[in-house]
C-alpha positions as CSV (number, residue, x, y, z in Angstrom):
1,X,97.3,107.6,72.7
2,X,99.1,104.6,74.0
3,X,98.8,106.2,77.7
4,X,95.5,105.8,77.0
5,X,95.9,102.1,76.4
6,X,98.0,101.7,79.2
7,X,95.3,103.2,81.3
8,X,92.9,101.0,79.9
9,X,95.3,97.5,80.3
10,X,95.6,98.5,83.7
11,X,91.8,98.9,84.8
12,X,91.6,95.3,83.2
13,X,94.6,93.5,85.7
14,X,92.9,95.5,88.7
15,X,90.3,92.9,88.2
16,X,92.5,89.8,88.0
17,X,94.3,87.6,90.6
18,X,97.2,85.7,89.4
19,X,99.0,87.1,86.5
20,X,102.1,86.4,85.0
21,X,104.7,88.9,82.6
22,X,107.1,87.7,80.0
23,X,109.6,90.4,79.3
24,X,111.8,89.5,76.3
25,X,113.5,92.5,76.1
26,X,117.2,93.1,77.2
27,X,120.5,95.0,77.0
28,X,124.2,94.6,77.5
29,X,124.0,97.3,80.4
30,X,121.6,97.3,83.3
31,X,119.2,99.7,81.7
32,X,115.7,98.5,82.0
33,X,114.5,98.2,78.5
34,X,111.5,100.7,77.7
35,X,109.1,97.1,77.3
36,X,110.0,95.7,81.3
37,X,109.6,99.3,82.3
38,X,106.1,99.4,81.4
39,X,105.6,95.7,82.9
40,X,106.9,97.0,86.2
41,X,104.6,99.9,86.8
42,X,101.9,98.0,85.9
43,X,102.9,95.4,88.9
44,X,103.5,98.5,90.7
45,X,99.7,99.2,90.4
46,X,97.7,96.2,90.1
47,X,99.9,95.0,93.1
48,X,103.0,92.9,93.9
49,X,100.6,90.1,95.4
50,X,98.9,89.7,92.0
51,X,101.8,89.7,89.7
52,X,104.8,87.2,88.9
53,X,107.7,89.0,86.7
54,X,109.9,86.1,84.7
55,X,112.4,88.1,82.6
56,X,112.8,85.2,79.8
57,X,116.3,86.7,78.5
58,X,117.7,85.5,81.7
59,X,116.8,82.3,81.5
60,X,118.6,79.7,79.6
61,X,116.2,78.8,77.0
62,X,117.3,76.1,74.2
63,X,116.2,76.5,70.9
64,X,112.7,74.5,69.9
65,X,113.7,71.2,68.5
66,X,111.3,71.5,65.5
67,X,109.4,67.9,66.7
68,X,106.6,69.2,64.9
69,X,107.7,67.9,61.5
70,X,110.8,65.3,61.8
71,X,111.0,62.3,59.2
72,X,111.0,59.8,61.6
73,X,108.0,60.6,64.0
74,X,106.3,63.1,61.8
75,X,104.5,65.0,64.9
76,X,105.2,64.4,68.1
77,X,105.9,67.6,69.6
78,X,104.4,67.6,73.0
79,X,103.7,63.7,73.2
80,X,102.9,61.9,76.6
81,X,107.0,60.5,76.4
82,X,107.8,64.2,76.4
83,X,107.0,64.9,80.1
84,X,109.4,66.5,82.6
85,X,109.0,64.1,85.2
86,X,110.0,66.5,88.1
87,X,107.5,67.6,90.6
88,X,109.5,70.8,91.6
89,X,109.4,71.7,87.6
90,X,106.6,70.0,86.4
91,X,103.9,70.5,89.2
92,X,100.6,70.1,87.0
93,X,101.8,67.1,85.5
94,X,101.2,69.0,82.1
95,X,104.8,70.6,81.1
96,X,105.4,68.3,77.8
97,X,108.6,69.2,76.1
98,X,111.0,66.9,74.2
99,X,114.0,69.8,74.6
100,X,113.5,69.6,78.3
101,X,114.5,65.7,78.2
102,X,117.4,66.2,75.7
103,X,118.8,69.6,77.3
104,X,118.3,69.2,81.5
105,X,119.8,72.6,81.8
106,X,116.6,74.6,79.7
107,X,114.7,76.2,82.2
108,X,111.6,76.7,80.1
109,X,109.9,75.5,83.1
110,X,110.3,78.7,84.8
111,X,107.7,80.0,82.3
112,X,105.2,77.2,82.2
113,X,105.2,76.3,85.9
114,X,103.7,79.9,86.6
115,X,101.6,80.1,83.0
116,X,99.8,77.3,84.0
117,X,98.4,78.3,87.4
118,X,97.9,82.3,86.2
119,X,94.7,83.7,84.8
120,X,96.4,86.1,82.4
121,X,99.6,86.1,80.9
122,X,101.4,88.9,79.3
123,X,104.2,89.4,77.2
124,X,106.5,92.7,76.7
125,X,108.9,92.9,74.2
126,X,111.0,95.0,71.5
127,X,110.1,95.1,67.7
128,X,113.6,94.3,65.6
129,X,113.0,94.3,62.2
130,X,109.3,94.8,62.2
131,X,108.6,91.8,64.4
132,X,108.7,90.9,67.9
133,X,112.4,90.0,69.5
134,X,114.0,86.7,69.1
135,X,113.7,86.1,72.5
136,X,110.0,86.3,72.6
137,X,110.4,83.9,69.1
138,X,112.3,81.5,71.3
139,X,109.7,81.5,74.2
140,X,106.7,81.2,71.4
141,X,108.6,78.5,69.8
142,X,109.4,76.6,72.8
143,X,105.5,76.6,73.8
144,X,104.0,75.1,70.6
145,X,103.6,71.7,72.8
146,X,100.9,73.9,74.4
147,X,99.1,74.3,70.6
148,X,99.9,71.3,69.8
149,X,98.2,69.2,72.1
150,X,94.8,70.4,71.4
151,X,95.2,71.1,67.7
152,X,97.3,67.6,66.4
153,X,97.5,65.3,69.3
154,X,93.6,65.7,70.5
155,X,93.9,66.6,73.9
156,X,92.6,69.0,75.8
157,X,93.1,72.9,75.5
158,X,95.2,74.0,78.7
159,X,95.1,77.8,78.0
160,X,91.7,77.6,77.4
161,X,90.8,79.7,80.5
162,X,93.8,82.0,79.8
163,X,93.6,85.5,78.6
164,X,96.6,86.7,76.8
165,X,98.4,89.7,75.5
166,X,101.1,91.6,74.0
167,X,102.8,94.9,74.2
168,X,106.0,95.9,72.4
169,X,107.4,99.3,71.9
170,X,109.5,99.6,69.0
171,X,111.2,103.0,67.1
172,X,110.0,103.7,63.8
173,X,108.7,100.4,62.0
174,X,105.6,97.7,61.9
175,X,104.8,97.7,65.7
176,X,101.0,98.0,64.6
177,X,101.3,94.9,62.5
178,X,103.8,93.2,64.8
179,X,101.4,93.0,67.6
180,X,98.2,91.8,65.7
181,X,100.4,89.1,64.2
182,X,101.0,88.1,67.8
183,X,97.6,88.3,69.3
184,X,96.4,85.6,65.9
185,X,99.3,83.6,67.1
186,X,98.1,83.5,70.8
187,X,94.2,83.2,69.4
188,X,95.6,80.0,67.7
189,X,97.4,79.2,70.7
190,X,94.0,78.8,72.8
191,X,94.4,81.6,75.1
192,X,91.4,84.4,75.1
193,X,92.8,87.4,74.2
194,X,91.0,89.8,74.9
195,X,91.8,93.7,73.3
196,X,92.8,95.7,76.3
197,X,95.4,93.5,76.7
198,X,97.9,94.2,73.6
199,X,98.8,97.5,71.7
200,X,102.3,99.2,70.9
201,X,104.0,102.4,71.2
202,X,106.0,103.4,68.4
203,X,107.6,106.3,68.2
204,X,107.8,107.6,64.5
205,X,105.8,106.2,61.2
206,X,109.2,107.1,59.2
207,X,110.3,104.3,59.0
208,X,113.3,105.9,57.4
209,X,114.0,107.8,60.3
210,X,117.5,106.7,61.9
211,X,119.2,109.9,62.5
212,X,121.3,109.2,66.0
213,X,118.7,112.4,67.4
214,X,115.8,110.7,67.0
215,X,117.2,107.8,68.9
216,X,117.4,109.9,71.9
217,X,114.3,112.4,71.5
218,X,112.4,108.5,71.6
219,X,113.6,107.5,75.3
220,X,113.0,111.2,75.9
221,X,109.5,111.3,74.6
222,X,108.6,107.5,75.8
223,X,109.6,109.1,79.5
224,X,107.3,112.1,78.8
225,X,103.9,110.1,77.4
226,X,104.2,107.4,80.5
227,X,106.0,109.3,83.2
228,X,106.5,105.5,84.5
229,X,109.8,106.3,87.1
230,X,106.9,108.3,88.7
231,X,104.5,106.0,89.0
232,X,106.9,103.1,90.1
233,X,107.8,105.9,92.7
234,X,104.8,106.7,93.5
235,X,103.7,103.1,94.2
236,X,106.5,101.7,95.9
237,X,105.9,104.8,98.3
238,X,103.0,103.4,99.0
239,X,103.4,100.3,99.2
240,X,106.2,100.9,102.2
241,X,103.3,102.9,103.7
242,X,101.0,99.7,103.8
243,X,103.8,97.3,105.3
244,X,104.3,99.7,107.9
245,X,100.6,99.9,109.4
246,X,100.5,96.1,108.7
């Protein structure tokens, strides 16, 4: 089923010029998690040219400040004095962050600089305890200034023209529900999210299911159902092909 659904995300892209994918997933070793893999066959297919990869575990990401609700201010997450004045960072003049002023080193940027000037953006993550990993929580977090300008400060909508979506992969509990939380969030957000762009893969509805087996049958099966080191094969084949006649 969710091949299906990968199918269908990926005849969507095809018709799309400048997208960007959030992968929040990680691990200790350099195993791709199962969530990047799928983001990197689909850039594999839609095409290099068309897609940005920012792999937001990677990035040194502060923790939101919480200026939405401080005793002093009240709300001023996102204010005008909140701008990163650097052009390099900050090209559209719109990246309005408190925690980018009291932290120099966050790199938050990385993220907005390209969501900003993309048609789509996507997020890929990991369900932990039925919801979505605390990286992708950080990166939400961090972009409420993007909410919040339209919804409490009564600017415009800068996602408006945005689609959005979410897939996370997850073993055994609340994927389903994980990912429709996410999609309300990036509704209230402003993006358009439209519903070939977010689903999950789950492997068992036990969610009581945590023999060490099962563990491994799920990176088997995950391999089976999407057959992606084929299709990353496959592509990058022919994408060697192309350079070479060019």
């Amino acid at each position: 089923m969710s091949k299906k659904l990968y199918d269908k995300t990926l005849e969507y892209l095809k018709r799309k010029e400048k997208i960007l994918f959030i992968t929040t997933s990680n691990r200790w070793t350099n195993e791709l998690p199962k969530s990047s893999q799928i983001a990197r066959s689909l850039r594999e297919e839609v095409g290099r040219g068309k897609v940005e990869i920012v792999d937001a575990f990677k990035l040194n990401i502060v923790p939101c400040e919480g200026n939405v609700s401080t005793k002093e201010g009240g709300n001023h997450c996102g204010s005008k004095g909140s701008k990163l004045e650097d052009s390099r960072k900050n090209p559209s003049g719109h990246h309005r962050c408190w925690a980018n002023i009291n932290s120099p080193e966050d790199e938050l940027w990385k993220i907005s600089r390209e969501l900003l000037e993309s048609d789509v953006v996507m997020f890929f993550g990991s369900v932990r305890w039925g919801k979505l990993n605390a990286t992708y929580s950080k990166v939400i977090e961090r972009l409420t200034w993007l909410e919040n300008r339209h919804t409490a400060l009564g600017e415009s909508n800068l996602v408006k023209n945005i689609e959005a979506g979410v897939i996370a992969l997850g073993h055994n509990f609340n994927v389903a529900r994980a990912v429709e939380l996410e999609k309300e969030n990036l509704t209230y957000f402003g993006f358009q999210v439209p519903g070939d762009l977010s689903w999950g893969w789950q492997w068992s509805k036990n969610s009581s299911d945590e023999g060490l087996s099962g563990y491994k049958k799920d990176i088997k099966d995950f391999k089976e159902e999407f057959s992606l080191e084929e299709h990353i094969e496959e592509c990058v084949k022919k994408f060697g092909e192309f350079i070479k006649k060019g």
